[in-house]
C-alpha positions as CSV (number, residue, x, y, z in Angstrom):
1,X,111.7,157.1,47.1
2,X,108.2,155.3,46.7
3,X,110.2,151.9,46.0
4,X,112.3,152.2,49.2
5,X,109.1,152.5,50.8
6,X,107.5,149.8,49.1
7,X,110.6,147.8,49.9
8,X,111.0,148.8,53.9
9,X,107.0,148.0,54.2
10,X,107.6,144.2,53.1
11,X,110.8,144.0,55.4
12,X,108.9,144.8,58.2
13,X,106.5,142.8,57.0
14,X,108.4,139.7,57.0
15,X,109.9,140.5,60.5
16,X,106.7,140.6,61.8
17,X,105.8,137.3,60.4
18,X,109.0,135.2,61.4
19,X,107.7,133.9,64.6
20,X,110.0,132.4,67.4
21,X,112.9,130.7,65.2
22,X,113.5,128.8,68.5
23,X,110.5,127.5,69.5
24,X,109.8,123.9,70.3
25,X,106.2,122.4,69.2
26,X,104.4,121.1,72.7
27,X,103.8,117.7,71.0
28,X,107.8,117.4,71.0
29,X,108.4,118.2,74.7
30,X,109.2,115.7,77.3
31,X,107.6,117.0,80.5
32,X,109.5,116.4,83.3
33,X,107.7,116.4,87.0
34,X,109.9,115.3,89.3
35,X,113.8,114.5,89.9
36,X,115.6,112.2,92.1
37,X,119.6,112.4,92.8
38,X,121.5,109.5,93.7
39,X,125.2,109.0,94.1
40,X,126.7,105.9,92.6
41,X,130.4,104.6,93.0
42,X,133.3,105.6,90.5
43,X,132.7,104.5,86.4
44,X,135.8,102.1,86.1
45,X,135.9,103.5,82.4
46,X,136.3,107.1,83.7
47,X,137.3,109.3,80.8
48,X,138.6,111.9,83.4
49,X,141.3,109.8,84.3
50,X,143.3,110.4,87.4
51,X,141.6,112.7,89.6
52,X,142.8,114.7,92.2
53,X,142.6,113.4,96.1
54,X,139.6,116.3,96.7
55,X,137.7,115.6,93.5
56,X,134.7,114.0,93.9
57,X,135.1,110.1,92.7
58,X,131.1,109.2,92.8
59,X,129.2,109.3,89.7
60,X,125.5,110.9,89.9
61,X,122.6,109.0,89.3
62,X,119.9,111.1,87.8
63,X,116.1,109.9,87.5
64,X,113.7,112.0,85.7
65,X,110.0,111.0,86.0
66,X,108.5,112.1,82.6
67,X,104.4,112.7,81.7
68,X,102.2,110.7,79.5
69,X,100.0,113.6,78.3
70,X,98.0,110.8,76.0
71,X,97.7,108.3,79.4
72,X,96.9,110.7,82.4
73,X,92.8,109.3,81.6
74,X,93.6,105.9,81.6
75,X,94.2,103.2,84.1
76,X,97.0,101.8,85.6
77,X,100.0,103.3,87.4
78,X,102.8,101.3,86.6
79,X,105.9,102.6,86.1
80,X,109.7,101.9,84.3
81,X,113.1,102.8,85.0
82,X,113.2,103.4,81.9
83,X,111.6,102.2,78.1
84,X,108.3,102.3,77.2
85,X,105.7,103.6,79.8
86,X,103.1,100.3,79.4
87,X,99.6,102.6,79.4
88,X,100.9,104.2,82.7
89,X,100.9,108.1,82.9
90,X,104.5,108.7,83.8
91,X,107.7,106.9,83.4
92,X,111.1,107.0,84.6
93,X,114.6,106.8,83.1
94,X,117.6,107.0,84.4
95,X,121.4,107.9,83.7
96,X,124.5,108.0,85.0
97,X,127.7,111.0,85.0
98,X,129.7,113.2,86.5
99,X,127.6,116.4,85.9
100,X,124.1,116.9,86.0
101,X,124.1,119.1,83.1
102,X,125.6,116.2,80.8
103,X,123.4,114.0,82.7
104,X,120.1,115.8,81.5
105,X,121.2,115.8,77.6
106,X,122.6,112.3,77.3
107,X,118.6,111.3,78.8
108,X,118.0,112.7,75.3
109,X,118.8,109.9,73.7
110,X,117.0,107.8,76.0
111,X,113.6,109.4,75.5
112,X,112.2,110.6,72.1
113,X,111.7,114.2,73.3
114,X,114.2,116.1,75.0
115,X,113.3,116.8,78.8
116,X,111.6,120.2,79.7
117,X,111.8,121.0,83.3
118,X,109.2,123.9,83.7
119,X,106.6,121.8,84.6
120,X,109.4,120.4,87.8
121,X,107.3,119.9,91.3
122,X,109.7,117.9,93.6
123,X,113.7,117.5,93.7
124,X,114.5,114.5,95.9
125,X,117.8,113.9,97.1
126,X,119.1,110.7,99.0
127,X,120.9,110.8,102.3
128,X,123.9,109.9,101.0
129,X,124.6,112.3,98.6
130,X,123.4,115.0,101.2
131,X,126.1,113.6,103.6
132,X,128.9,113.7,101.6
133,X,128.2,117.5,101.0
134,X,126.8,117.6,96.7
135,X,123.7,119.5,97.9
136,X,125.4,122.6,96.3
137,X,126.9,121.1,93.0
138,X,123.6,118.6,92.9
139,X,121.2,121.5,92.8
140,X,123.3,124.2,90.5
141,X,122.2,122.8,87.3
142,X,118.5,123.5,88.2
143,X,119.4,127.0,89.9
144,X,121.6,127.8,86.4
145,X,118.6,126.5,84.0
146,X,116.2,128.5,81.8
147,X,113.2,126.4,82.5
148,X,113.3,125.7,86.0
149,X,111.3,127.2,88.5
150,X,112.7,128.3,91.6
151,X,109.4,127.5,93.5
152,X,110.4,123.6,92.9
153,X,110.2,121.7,96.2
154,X,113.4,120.0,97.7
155,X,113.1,117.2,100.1
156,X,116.0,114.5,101.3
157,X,114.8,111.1,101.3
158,X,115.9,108.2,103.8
159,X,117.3,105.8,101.3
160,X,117.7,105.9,97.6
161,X,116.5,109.0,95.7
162,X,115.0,106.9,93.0
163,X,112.7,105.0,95.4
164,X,110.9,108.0,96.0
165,X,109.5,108.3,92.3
166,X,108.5,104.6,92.4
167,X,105.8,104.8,95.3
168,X,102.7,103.6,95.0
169,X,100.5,106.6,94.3
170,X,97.6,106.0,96.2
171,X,94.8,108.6,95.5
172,X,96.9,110.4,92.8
173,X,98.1,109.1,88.8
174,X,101.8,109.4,89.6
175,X,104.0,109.3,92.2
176,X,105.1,112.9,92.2
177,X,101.8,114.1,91.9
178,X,101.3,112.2,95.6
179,X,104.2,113.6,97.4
180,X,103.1,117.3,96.2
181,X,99.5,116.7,97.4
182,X,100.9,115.3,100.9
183,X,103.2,118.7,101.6
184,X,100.0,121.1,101.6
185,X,98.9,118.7,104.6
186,X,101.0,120.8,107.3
187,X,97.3,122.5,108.3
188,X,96.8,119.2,109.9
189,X,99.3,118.3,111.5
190,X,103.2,120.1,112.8
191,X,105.1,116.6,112.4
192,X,106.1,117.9,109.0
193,X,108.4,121.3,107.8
194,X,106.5,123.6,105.6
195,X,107.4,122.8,102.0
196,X,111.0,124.5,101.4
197,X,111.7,125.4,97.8
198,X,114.9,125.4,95.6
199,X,114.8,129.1,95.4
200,X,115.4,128.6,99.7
201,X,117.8,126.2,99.8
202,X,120.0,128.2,97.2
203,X,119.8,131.3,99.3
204,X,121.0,129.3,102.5
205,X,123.7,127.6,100.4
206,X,124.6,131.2,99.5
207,X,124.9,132.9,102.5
208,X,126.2,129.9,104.2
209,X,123.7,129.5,106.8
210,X,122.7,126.2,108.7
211,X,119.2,125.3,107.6
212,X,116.8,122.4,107.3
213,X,115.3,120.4,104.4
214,X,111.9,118.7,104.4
215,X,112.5,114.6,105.1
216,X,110.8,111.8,103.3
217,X,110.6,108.4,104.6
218,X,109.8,105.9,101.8
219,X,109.6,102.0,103.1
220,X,108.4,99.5,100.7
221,X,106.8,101.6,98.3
222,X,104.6,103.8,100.6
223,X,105.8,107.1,101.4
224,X,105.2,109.6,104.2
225,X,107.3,113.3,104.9
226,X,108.2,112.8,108.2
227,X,110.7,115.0,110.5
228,X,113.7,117.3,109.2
229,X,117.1,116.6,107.7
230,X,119.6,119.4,109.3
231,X,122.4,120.8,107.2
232,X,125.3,123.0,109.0
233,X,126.7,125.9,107.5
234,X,130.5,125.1,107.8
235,X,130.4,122.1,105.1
236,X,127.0,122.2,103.8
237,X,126.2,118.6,104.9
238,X,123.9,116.6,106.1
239,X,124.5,116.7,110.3
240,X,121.7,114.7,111.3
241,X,117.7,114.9,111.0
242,X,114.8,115.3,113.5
243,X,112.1,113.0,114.4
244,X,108.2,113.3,114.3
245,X,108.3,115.3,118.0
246,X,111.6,117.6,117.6
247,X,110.3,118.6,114.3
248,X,106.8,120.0,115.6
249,X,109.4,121.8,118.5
250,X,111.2,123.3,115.6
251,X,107.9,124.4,113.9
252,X,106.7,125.5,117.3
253,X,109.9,128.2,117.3
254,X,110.0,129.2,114.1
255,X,106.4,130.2,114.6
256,X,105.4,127.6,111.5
257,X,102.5,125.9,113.5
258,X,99.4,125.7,110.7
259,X,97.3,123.1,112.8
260,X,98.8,119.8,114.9
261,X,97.6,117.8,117.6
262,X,99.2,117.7,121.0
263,X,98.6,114.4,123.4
264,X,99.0,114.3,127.1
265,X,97.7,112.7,130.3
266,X,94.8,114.0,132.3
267,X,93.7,112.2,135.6
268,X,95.5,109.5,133.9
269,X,93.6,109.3,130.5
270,X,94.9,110.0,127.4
271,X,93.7,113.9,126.0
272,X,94.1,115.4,122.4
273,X,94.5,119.0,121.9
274,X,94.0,120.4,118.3
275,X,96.8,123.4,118.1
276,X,95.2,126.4,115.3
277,X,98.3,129.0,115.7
278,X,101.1,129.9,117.3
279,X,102.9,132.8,117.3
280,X,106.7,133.3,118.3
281,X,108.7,136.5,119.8
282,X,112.4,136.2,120.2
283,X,114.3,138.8,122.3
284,X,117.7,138.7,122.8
285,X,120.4,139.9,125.3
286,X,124.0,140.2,124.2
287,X,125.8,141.8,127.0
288,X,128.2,138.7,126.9
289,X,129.1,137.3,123.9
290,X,130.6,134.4,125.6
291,X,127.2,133.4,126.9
292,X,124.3,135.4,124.6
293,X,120.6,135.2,126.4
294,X,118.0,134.8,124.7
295,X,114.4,134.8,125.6
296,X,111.9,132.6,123.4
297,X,108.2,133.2,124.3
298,X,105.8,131.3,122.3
299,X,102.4,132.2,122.4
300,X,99.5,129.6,121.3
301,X,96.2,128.8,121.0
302,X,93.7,125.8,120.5
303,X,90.5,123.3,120.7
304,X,89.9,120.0,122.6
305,X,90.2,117.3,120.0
306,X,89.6,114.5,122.1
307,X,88.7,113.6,125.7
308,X,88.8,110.5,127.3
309,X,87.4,109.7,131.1
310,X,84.7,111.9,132.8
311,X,85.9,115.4,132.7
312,X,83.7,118.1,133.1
313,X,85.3,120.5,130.5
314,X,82.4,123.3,131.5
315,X,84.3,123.4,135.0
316,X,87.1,126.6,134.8
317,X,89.4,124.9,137.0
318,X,89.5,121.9,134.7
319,X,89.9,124.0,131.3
320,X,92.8,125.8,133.1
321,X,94.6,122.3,133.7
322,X,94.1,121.4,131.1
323,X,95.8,124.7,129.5
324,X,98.4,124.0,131.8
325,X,99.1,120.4,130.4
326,X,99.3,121.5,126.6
327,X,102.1,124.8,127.6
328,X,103.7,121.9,129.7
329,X,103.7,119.5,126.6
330,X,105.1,122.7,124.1
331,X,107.9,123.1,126.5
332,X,108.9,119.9,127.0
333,X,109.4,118.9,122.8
334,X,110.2,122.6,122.2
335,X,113.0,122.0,125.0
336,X,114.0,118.8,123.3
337,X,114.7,120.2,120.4
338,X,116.6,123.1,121.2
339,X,118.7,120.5,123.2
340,X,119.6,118.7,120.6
341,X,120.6,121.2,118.1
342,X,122.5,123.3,120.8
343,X,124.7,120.3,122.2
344,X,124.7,117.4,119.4
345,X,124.3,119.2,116.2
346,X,125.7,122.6,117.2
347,X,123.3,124.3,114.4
348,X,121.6,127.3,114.2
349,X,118.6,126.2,112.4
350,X,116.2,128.4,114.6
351,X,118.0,131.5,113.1
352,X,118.6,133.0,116.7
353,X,121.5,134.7,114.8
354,X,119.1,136.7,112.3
355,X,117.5,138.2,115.6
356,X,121.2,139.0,117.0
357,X,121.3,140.5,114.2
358,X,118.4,142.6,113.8
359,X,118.9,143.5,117.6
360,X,122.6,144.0,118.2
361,X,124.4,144.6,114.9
362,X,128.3,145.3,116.0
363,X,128.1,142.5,118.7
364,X,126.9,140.1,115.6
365,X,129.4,141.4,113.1
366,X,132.1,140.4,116.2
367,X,130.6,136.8,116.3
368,X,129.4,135.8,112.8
369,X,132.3,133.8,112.2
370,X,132.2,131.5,114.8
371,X,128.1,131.4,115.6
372,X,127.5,128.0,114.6
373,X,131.1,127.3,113.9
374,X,134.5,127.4,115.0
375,X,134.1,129.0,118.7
376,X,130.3,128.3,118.2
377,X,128.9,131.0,120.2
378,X,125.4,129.7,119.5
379,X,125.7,126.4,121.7
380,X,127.1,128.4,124.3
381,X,124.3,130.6,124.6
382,X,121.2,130.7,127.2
383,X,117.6,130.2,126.0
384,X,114.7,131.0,128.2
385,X,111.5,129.6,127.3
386,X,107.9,130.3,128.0
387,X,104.7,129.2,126.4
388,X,101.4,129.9,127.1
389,X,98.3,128.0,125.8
390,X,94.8,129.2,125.5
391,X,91.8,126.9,124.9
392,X,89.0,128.8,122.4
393,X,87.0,125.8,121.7
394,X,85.9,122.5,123.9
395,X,84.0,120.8,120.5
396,X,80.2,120.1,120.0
397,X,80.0,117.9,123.3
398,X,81.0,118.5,126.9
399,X,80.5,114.8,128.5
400,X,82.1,111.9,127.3
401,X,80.5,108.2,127.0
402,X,81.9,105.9,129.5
C-alpha cells in the first residue's frame, strides 16, 4: 500500500509538471495586425478542374500585414508585399487561393513564423469582392478561428483591399495602426459610421438583415474613412454606398451622433454649428401594411462653432434662427438619406423593421418576408420627420471681427 502511494504521488507529480504540450514560444509567433481581401481572376492551373456554372471562379487574394516586434523603435516605415521587412516595423505578404483557410497556411511558408491572428485590428475588404456577394465566405474563416477576436473591425475599401495596408502612416509606425487611430475620431465629426466589428457583420449575415459597413477611401497612398458601403439582405451584396452628407443623416437616425459640425447660411454668411448629441425616438403605425407610418423624431442639441458677419448671438430672436437653421439643415440630409435608401437602394439599414417589431409583432411576422425584399413593404412605407435643435453654448466670444 505505501508503494502505490509513493507511486500515485509522482504521477501526479509529473502531471502537474507537464505544461501546455501545445504551446507555441512568443519569439516563434508571426503577429498578424491587419488583413486585406482581394478577389483575383481564375488560376489557369486550377486543380479543381471544371466547376459548376454557380461556383465561384475568382481566386482570393489574401494580404496579411505582420509585426516587427524587434523594429517598432526604429525608423523608417517602409513596407513589402512580401520578403524581408528592410528595418520597417511591419511587412506584408501576400497569397493567392480558393479558400482563405488554405490561404492562411500556405503564407506559412512565406514567413518564418506561422501567422497568429489574436493581435487582428482591421479586416479590409475591396469593393469588388463585396459586390459580387464573398462577404459571407470572405469573413467565415475569421468567424470559425481560435484566435480571432470578434471585436476586429471590418471596413470596405474603394479600390483594392491591399492598397489599404500600404498607406502612408502618417503620425502612426504602420499602416493599420493609422486606420484604427482614425475610427475613434467619430467624436469629432458624423461623416464617418461608428466602427462596426466582425462579431456585427456576422450577426447581420446571420439573420439576413440589410446593414452597412464602414467605407475607406484610399487615393495615392493617403487614406481617409469616409461615408458607408450598404449591403441588402436578399443577396448579401454590396448595393451601393453613402457619401460624406447621407452618412451623417444615417448617423443622425440611428441616434449614432458623437460630435459633427453642421454648416449653413445666415444673413448670407456662412455659420458652423458644433452637434454634442442626438437622441432618436421611432414610433410606428401599422394599421396598413400596404403603406406602414412611421414617425421619426430626432431630438438634438449643440454649440456655435463658428460665426461669420456681425450677429449679435446675445439677441433671443437671433439664437432662435439660428436653431431654426441647424433642425432645417438635419432635415434636409436626414431627408436625403432616407430618400435614397427607400427608392434607389430599397434597404432597410435604419432598422425601421426591428421597431415594427418591437411594436406590432403579428403584423411584422405577416411582412418579414418581403420588408426589404420581394413586395418590399419598407419602400412603400411613410416616414414623418421632425427635429428639433437646441443651442447650449454660443463659445468664449459673442462679436465677431469684421
Amino acid at each position: 500500500m505505501a508503494k502505490l502511494m509513493k507511486l500515485s504521488g509522482i504521477l501526479c507529480i509529473l502531471l502537474s509538471v507537464t505544461g501546455c504540450w501545445d504551446r507555441v514560444e512568443i519569439e516563434e509567433r508571426g503577429f498578424v495586425i491587419g488583413a486585406a481581401i482581394d478577389t483575383t481572376e481564375e488560376n489557369p492551373d486550377d486543380s479543381f478542374g471544371n466547376l459548376p456554372n454557380n461556383a465561384r471562379k475568382e481566386n482570393y487574394k489574401l494580404t496579411y500585414q505582420y509585426v516587427v516586434p524587434a523594429s517598432i523603435q526604429g525608423s523608417g516605415g517602409g513596407q513589402s508585399e512580401g520578403g524581408s521587412a528592410g528595418g520597417s516595423p511591419f511587412f506584408n505578404v501576400s497569397s493567392e487561393g480558393k479558400t482563405i483557410f488554405q490561404i492562411t497556411r500556405q503564407l506559412s511558408t512565406q514567413v518564418g513564423r506561422s501567422p497568429y491572428l489574436q493581435h487582428v485590428k482591421i479586416i479590409v475588404l475591396s469593393e469588388e469582392l463585396s459586390k459580387q456577394g464573398y462577404l459571407y465566405d470572405a469573413l467565415d474563416f475569421f468567424v470559425r478561428d481560435h484566435e480571432m477576436r470578434r471585436v476586429a473591425k471590418v471596413m470596405v475599401t474603394n479600390g483594392k483591399a491591399i492598397d489599404a495596408l500600404q498607406v502612408d502612416p502618417k503620425n502612426e509606425p504602420m499602416p493599420i495602426m493609422f486606420l484604427e487611430s482614425i475610427t475613434q475620431n467619430t467624436v469629432k465629426t458624423a461623416k464617418m459610421l461608428p466602427p462596426t466589428n466582425l462579431g456585427d457583420v456576422h450577426e447581420n449575415l446571420l439573420i439576413g438583415t440589410s446593414f452597412v459597413i464602414p467605407r475607406l477611401v484610399v487615393d495615392n497612398k493617403n487614406a481617409a474613412i469616409s461615408g458607408a458601403a450598404v449591403f441588402d439582405s436578399q443577396d448579401q451584396k454590396l448595393v451601393g454606398t453613402l457619401n460624406d452628407k447621407e452618412t451623417i443623416g444615417l448617423n443622425f437616425i440611428l441616434g449614432d451622433i458623437e460630435g459633427g459640425v453642421l454648416e449653413f447660411l445666415m444673413k448670407d454668411q456662412y455659420f458652423a454649428v458644433e452637434v454634442k448629441q442626438a437622441k432618436t425616438k421611432i414610433v410606428t403605425n401599422a394599421l396598413d401594411k400596404n403603406q406602414m407610418k412611421f414617425s421619426i423624431g430626432i431630438n438634438s442639441e449643440g454649440n456655435i462653432g463658428e460665426s461669420y458677419g456681425n450677429l449679435n448671438l446675445l439677441e433671443p430672436k437671433v439664437l432662435a434662427e439660428i436653431e431654426k437653421k441647424a433642425e432645417q439643415e438635419i432635415e434636409l440630409i436626414v431627408n436625403q438619406v432616407i430618400e435614397k435608401l427607400q427608392k434607389e437602394y430599397k434597404v432597410d439599414v435604419i432598422r425601421l423593421g426591428e421597431h415594427l417589431k418591437q411594436d406590432h409583432y403579428q403584423v411584422w411576422e405577416s411582412v418579414k418576408d418581403d420588408w426589404d425584399k420581394g413586395e418590399n413593404y419598407f419602400s412603400n412605407s411613410v416616414i414623418d420627420l421632425k427635429v428639433n435643435f437646441t443651442l447650449r453654448e454660443i463659445g468664449s466670444s459673442v462679436e465677431t471681427v469684421q
